[in-house]
ROBA-869987 format. One line per 5 residues: number of its first residue (from 1); their letters; for each residue z, x, y of C-alpha. Coordinates in steps of 0.5 Angstrom, whole numbers. Each point is the difference from the previous one (the first is absolute). Layout:
REM residues N
NUM = A = Z X Y  ...
This chain:
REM residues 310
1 = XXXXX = 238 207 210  6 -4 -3  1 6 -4  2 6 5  4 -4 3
6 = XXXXX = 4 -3 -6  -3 -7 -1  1 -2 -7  -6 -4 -3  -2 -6 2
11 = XXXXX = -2 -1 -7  2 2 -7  -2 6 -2  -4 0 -7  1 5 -5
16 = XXXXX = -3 6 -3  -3 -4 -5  -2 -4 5  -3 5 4  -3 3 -6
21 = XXXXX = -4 -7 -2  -3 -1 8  -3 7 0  -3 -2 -8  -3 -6 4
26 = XXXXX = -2 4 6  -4 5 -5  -3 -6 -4  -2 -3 6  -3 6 2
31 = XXXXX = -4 1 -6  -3 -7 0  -3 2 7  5 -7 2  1 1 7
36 = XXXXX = 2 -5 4  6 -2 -5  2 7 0  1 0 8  3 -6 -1
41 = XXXXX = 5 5 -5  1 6 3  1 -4 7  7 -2 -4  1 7 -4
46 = XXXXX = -1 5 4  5 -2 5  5 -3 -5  1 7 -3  1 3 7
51 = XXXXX = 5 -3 0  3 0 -7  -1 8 1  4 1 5  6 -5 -2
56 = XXXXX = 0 2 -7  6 4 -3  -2 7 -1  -1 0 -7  -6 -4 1
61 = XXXXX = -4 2 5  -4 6 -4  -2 -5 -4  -2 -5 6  -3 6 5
66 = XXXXX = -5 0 -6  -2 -6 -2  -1 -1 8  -4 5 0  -5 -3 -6
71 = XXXXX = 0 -6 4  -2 4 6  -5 3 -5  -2 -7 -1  -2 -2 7
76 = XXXXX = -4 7 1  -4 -2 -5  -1 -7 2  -1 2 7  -5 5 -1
81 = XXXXX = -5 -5 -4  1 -4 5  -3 5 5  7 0 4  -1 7 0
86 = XXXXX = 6 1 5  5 -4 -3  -2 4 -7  2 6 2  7 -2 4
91 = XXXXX = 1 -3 -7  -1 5 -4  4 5 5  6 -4 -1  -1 0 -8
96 = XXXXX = 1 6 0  6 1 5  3 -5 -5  -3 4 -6  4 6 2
101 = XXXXX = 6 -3 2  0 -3 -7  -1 7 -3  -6 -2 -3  -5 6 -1
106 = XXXXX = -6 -4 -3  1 -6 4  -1 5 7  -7 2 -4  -1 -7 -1
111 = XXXXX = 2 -2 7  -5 7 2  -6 -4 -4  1 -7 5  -1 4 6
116 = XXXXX = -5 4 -3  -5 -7 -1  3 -1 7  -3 5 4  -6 0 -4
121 = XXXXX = -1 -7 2  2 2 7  -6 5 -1  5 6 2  -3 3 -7
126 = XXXXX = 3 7 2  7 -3 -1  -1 -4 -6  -2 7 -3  6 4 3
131 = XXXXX = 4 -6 -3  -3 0 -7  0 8 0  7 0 2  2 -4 -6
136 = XXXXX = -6 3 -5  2 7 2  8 -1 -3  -2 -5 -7  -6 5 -2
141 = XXXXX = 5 6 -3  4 -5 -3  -5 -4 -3  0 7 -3  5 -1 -4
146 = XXXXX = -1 -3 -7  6 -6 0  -3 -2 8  3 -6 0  -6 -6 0
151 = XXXXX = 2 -3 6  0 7 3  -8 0 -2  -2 -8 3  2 4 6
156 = XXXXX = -5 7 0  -5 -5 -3  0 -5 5  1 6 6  -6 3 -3
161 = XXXXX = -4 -6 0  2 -1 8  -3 7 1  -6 -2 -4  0 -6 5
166 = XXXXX = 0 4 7  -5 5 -3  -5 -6 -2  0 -3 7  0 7 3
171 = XXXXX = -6 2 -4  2 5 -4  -3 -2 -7  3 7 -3  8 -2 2
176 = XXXXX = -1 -7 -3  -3 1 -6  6 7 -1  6 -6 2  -4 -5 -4
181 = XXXXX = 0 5 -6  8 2 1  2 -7 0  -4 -1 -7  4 6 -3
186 = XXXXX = 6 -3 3  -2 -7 -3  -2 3 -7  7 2 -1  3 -6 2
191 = XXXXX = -4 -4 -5  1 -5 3  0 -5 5  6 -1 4  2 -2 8
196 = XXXXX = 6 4 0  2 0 8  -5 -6 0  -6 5 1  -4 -3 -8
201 = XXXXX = -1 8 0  -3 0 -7  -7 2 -3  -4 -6 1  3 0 8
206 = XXXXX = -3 6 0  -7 -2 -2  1 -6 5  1 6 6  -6 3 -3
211 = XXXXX = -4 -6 1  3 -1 7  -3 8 2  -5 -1 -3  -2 -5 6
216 = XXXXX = 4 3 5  -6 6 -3  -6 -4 1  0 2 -7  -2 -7 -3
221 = XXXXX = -2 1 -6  5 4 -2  5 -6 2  -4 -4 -5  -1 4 -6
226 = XXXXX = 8 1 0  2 -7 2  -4 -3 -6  5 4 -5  7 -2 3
231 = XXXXX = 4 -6 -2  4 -3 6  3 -5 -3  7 4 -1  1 1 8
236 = XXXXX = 3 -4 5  -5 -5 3  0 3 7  -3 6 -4  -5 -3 -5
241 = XXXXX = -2 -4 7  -1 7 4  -4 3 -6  -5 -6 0  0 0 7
246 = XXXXX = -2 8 0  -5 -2 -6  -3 -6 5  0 6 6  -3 5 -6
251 = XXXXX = -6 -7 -1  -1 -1 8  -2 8 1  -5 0 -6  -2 -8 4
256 = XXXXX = 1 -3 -6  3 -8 4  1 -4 -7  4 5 -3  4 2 5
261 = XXXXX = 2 -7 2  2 -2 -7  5 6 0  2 -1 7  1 -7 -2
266 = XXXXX = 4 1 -7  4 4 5  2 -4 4  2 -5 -5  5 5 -2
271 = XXXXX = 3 2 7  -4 -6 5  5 3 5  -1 7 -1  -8 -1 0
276 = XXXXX = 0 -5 6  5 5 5  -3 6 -2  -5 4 4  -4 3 -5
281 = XXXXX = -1 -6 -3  -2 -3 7  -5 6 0  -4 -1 -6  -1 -7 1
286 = XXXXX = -3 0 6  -5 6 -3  -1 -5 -6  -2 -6 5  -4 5 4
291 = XXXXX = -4 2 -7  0 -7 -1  -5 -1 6  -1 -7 2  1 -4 -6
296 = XXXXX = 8 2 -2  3 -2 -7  4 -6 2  7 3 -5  -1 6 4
301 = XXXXX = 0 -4 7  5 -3 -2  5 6 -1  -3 1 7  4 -5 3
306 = XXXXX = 6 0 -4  0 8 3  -1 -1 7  -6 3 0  -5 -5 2
């Protein structure tokens, strides 16, 4: 409010370099899955450069709208595997408003990607693929092109694995394994794996996603066969600990108790906030206890309580 009606700070404004270095760390504390000190964080991030964008001098406000719609792009993020679907979305509508204003083509489709994970959380599916479909239906005929930027791939790839991820969970087997397919394509081209935009887009994220539809699916098996050949130990912690947790809930449909605790467990090892707040670990848990019957693995108990779910 101070800024509309021409109050200068209250408090020293930090630097691009300054701003550049928090939003760094936000993204570091996403992909640790460190959510409590990223609340912390953000709580004096996002309005520090609220501030900062409307009292710096013109030339440093492009910069400034981008870097505060990464930071917003951070906070979709966190909210929405958080489960505060609502709060996601807001965020991510705002990193795309900053996105713009930045002129910043890639980080709109970026910001696009945050809300599309939003709504999907949300359970408004056909949202989320009008938001993936919308960006997919621009980059595709670029992507064309020989010299595409791989930026420009991260982000087709990780668009196209969103639609593999609505498709799953509405049960349409042949458009998840068509997007699934595309992503790999993509993946192949790059050769590598990279976090352009902080998506991990790569070929071993992709095999990570393949796992994750698979049991979307029902498709175990499946889930299983390809999760022995891939090798996480590349990716953040937060996607080594969702891709153990797929596995565990892979494990739990084929009623196999002791290896899905020992992966639920290595999961949480990596990400304990991840595993212990999120709704999917909670309800392979208590599909594991009830599989148990009444003689329940003391670890496995254990982990119960930690998650609040005895």
């Amino acid at each position: 409010m101070g800024s509309l009606f021409q109050q200068p700070p209250a408090e020293p404004t930090p630097s691009l370099a300054d701003f550049r270095d928090q939003v760094e760390e936000a993204w570091t504390l996403v992909h640790a899955s460190s959510y409590a000190a990223l609340s912390d964080h953000l709580a004096k991030l996002l309005p520090s450069i609220e501030t900062a964008v409307r009292h710096a001098p013109a030339g440093e406000r492009t910069e400034l709208h981008s870097l505060r719609a990464k930071a917003y792009q951070v906070a979709a993020a966190s909210f929405t595997r958080q489960d505060q679907a609502d709060a996601a979305w807001i965020a991510a509508d705002r990193a795309l408003q900053a996105a713009e204003l930045a002129g910043q083509p890639l980080e709109v489709v970026a910001s696009l990607f945050r809300m599309a994970h939003a709504f999907m959380r949300q359970q408004h599916m056909e949202q989320a693929e009008q938001a993936a479909k919308s960006a997919v239906a621009v980059m595709a005929p670029r992507a064309e092109a020989p010299a595409c930027p791989p930026e420009e791939l991260s982000l087709l790839g990780a668009m196209n694995l969103v639609l593999a991820v609505i498709n799953a969970r509405e049960g349409n087997r042949g458009r998840t394994h068509e997007h699934i397919e595309r992503a790999r394509g993509i993946a192949a081209r790059l050769g590598e794996d990279r976090n352009d935009f902080d998506t991990e887009f790569g070929p071993t994220n992709v095999e990570v996603h393949a796992v994750s539809t698979a049991v979307e699916l029902g498709d175990a098996g499946l889930a299983l066969e390809v999760a022995q050949d891939v090798d996480t130990s590349g990716l953040s912690p937060e996607r080594q600990s969702r891709f153990l947790l797929d596995v565990a809930r892979a494990h739990a449909q084929r009623r196999h108790v002791g290896e899905a605790t020992a992966a639920i467990l290595e999961a949480e090892a990596l990400a304990p906030e991840q595993i212990q707040d999120h709704h999917l670990a909670r309800g392979v848990i208590r599909d594991l206890i009830q599989l148990s019957g009444p003689r329940v693995p003391e670890a496995l108990r254990d982990l119960a309580e930690r998650s609040a779910v005895l």
